[in-house]
N, C-alpha and C positions, 0 to 999 in steps of 0.2 A: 504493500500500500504506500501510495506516498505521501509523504508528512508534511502535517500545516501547524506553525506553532502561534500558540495565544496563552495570555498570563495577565493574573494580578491576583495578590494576598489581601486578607481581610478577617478582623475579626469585630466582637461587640463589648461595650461596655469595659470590664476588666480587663479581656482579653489584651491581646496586643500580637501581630504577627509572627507564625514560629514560636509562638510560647506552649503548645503541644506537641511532645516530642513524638506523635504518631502522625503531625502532620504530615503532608510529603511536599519536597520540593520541586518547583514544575522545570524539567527537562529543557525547555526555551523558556522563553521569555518574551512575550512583544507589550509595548508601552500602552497599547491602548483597547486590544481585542482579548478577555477574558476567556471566551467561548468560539471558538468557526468549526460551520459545519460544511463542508464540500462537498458537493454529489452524493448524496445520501437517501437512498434510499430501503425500506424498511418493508416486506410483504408479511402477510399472513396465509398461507397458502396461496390462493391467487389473486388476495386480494389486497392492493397497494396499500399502505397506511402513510409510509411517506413514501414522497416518489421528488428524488432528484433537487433534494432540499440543498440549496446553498444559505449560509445564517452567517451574519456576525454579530457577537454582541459585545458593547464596549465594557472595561472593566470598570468596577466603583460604581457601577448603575443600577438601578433597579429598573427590570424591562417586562411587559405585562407580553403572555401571550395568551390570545382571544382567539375564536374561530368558533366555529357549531361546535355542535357533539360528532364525533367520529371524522374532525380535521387533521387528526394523530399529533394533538398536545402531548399527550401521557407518553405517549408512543416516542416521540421526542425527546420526551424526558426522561425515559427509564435509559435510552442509548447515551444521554449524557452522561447518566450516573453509573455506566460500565453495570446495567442488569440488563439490560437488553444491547445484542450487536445486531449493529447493520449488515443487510445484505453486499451495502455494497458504498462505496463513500468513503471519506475521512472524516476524521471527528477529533478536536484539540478542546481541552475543561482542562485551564489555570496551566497548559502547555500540556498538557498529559494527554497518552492515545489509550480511552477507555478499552479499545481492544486487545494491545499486547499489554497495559499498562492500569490493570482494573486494580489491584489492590492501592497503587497511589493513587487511584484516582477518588476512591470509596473514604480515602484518606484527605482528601482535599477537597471532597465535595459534601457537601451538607444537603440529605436527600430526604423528604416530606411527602409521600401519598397522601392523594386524597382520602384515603382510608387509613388510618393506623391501628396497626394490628397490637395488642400488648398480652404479655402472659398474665391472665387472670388474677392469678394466686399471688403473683411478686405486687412487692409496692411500689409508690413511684420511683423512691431512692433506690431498689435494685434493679428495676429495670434499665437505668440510667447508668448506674455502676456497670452493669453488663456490659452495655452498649460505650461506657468512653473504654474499658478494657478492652475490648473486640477491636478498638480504634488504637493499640498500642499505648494507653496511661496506664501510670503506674496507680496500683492504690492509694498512695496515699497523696497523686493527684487525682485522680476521680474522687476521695476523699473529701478534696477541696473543691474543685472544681461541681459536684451534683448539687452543694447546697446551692450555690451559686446559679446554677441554672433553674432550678425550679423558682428561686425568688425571681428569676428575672422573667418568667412566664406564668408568676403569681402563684403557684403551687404548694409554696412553701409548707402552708398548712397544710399539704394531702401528703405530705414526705411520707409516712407510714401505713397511705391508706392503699390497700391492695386497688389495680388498677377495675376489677371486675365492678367497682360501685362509683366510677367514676361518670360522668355524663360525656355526650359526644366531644360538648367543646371543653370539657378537663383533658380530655382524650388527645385533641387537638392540640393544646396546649403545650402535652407531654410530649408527643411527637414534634412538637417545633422544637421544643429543649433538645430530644434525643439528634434532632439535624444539627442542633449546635455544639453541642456538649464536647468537641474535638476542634473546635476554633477554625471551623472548614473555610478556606479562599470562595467559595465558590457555593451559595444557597440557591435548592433549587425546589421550588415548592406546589404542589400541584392541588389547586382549591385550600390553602390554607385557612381562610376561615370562615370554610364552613362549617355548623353546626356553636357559632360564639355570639356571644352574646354582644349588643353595642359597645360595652365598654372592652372587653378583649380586643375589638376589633381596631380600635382607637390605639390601643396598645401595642398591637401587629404594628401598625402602620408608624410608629416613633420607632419602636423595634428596628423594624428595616432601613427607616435613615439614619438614626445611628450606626447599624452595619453597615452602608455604603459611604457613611461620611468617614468608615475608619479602614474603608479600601473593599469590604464584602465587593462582589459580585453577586445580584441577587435576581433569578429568571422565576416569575411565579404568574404560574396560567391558572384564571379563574374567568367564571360565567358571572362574578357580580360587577359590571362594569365602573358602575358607582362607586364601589372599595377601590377597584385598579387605581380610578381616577386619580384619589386624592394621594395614589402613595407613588406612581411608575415616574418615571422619565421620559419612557417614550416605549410603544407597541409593538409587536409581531402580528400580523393579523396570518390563519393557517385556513388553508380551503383546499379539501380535500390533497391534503398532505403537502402541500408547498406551502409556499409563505408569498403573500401577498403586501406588497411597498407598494404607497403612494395609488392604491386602486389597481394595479396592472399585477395578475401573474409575474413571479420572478422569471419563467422562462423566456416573458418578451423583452426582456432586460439587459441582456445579453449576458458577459461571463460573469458581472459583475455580484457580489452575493448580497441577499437583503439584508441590509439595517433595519434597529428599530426604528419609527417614525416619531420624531420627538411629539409629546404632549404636549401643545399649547393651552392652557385655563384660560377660558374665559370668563374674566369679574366683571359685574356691574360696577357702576361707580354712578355717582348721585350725587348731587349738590343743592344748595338753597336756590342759587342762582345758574338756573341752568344754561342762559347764555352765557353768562361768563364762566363756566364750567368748557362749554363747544367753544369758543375763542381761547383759552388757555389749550384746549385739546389741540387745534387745530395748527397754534402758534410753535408747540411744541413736538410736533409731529407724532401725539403720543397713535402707537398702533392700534386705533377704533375699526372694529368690525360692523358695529350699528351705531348710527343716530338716532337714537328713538326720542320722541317728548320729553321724558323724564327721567333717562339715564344713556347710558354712554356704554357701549361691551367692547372692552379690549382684551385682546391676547396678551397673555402672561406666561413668560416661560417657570416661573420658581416664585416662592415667597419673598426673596430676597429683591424680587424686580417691580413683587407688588408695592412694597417698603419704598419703593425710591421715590415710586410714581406715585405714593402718597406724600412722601413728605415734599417733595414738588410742586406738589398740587400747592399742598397749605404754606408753603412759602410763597405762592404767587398769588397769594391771597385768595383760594378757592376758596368756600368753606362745605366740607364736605360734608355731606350727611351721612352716606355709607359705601362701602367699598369692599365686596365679598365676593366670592367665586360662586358662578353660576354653575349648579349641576347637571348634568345630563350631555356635555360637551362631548366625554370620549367613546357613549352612546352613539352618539350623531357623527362622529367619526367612524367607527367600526363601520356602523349601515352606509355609509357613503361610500367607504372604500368598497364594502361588498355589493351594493348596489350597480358601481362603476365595471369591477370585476363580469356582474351577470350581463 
């Protein structure tokens, strides 16, 4: 097979890079692609699941991938995490070839079904202890390291409670720990939260930006678009086993492999004075997708660009009244690319 190399480390909270001595180190190295997948295709007897996928994904990102049921998310995703090989393709997670290269890669990769499976009988703390042991720590780091994960996925309290009286999203929760619990470069999470309650979800999603702001790599495919929104960077969209950029099939693309397609927010913004709200807009060239009567929707790449363009406002003497992200954005993204696709 011939070799494509991609990389970057990452871990959360306490953590800090290489501070698990089960983690592994990635074989190359490249500065900005965590993940590429080349010609990659994946059957099940005769029927394609992926077919001739080209991916890249950059590292330190968190990238959402969306598609129907049976576009071979999972499918994707278990080849990443060296549990399922390709028929046929290359495949690079944190520089590593999941195929000749599956135990470092299990070791660098933090991997999350949308179902987690746990032994009944064990508690959270053994289960956990298992699972950082199977990942090469020593006991008396899983020692340290399990209390630490369960408080950071709020479990703290269930440390002793056998996993069999736990609810779906404890369950969940435990399996987000068991993905971390070895300071993986590389999270890759498949419907993480489902079965969690609003406030888990809230917590998922500071989760994940801490992990990317401290270099994670984080690829997680879910059906609630609403969650994606408020946590991704930017989209994969999958139909029927390719991956779909900017509306067009990758194959009409030429060699080139798909990126994700950044997220732009779009927030309302509101003032007392709405003309001179659109004359500040207009003077400033801020990027407005609507003029409506009584607010203004611009694109927003990040939080930090909503911040400016507020404080902006109020030094040119706006006076705002409100200024919040509009939902249902990366909704009306997905059906426009798929719509453009049919």
């Amino acid at each position: 097979m011939e070799h494509v190399a991609a990389s970057q480390p990452g871990v959360l909270g306490a953590f800090s890079p290489g501070q698990s001595p089960g983690a592994a180190q990635p074989t190359t190295a490249g500065p900005h692609e965590a993940i590429t997948v080349r010609g990659v295709s994946r059957f099940f007897g005769t029927h394609p699941a992926v077919q001739n996928l080209d991916l890249s994904v950059p590292g330190g990102t968190i990238t959402g991938l969306v598609g129907p049921n049976g576009a071979g998310k999972t499918t994707l995703l278990l080849m990443l995490a060296a549990l399922l090989a390709p028929d046929s393709g290359t495949i690079r997670v944190a520089g590593l070839d999941p195929v000749t290269q599956a135990r470092e890669v299990h070791r660098a990769v933090g991997w999350m079904p949308d179902a987690f499976g746990t032994w009944d009988s064990l508690t959270c703390t053994e289960i956990l202890t298992t699972f950082a042991s199977a990942q090469g720590m020593s006991s008396a780091e899983a020692t340290a390291q399990v209390p630490r994960m369960l408080a950071t996925v709020h479990l703290e309290d269930m440390a002793r409670t056998p996993a069999r009286v736990l609810s779906r999203g404890q369950k969940q929760r435990l399996g987000l720990a068991r993905a971390l619990v070895h300071s993986p470069q590389v999270l890759l999470l498949d419907e993480p939260a489902a079965g969690m309650d609003p406030r888990s979800r809230a917590d998922l999603r500071v989760m994940l930006r801490d992990l990317t702001s401290a270099g994670t790599t984080v690829l997680v495919s879910s059906h609630i678009l609403g969650e994606l929104e408020e946590m991704v960077d930017g989209i994969v969209v999958m139909a029927r086993g390719r991956a779909v950029t900017s509306g067009r099939p990758q194959d009409d693309q030429g060699p080139s492999p798909a990126s994700p397609v950044p997220v732009l927010r779009t927030w309302a913004l509101r003032a007392l004075d709405h003309s001179r709200l659109t004359q500040w807009a207009r003077e400033s060239g801020l990027p407005v997708t609507a003029w409506q009567e009584d607010q203004l929707r611009v694109e927003v790449p990040d939080d930090a660009e909503a911040a400016r363009i507020l404080r902006h406002a109020l030094e040119a003497g706006v006076e705002v009244v409100s200024f919040a992200p509009v939902t249902g954005t990366l909704e009306e993204t997905y059906l426009a690319m798929e719509g453009e696709r049919r």
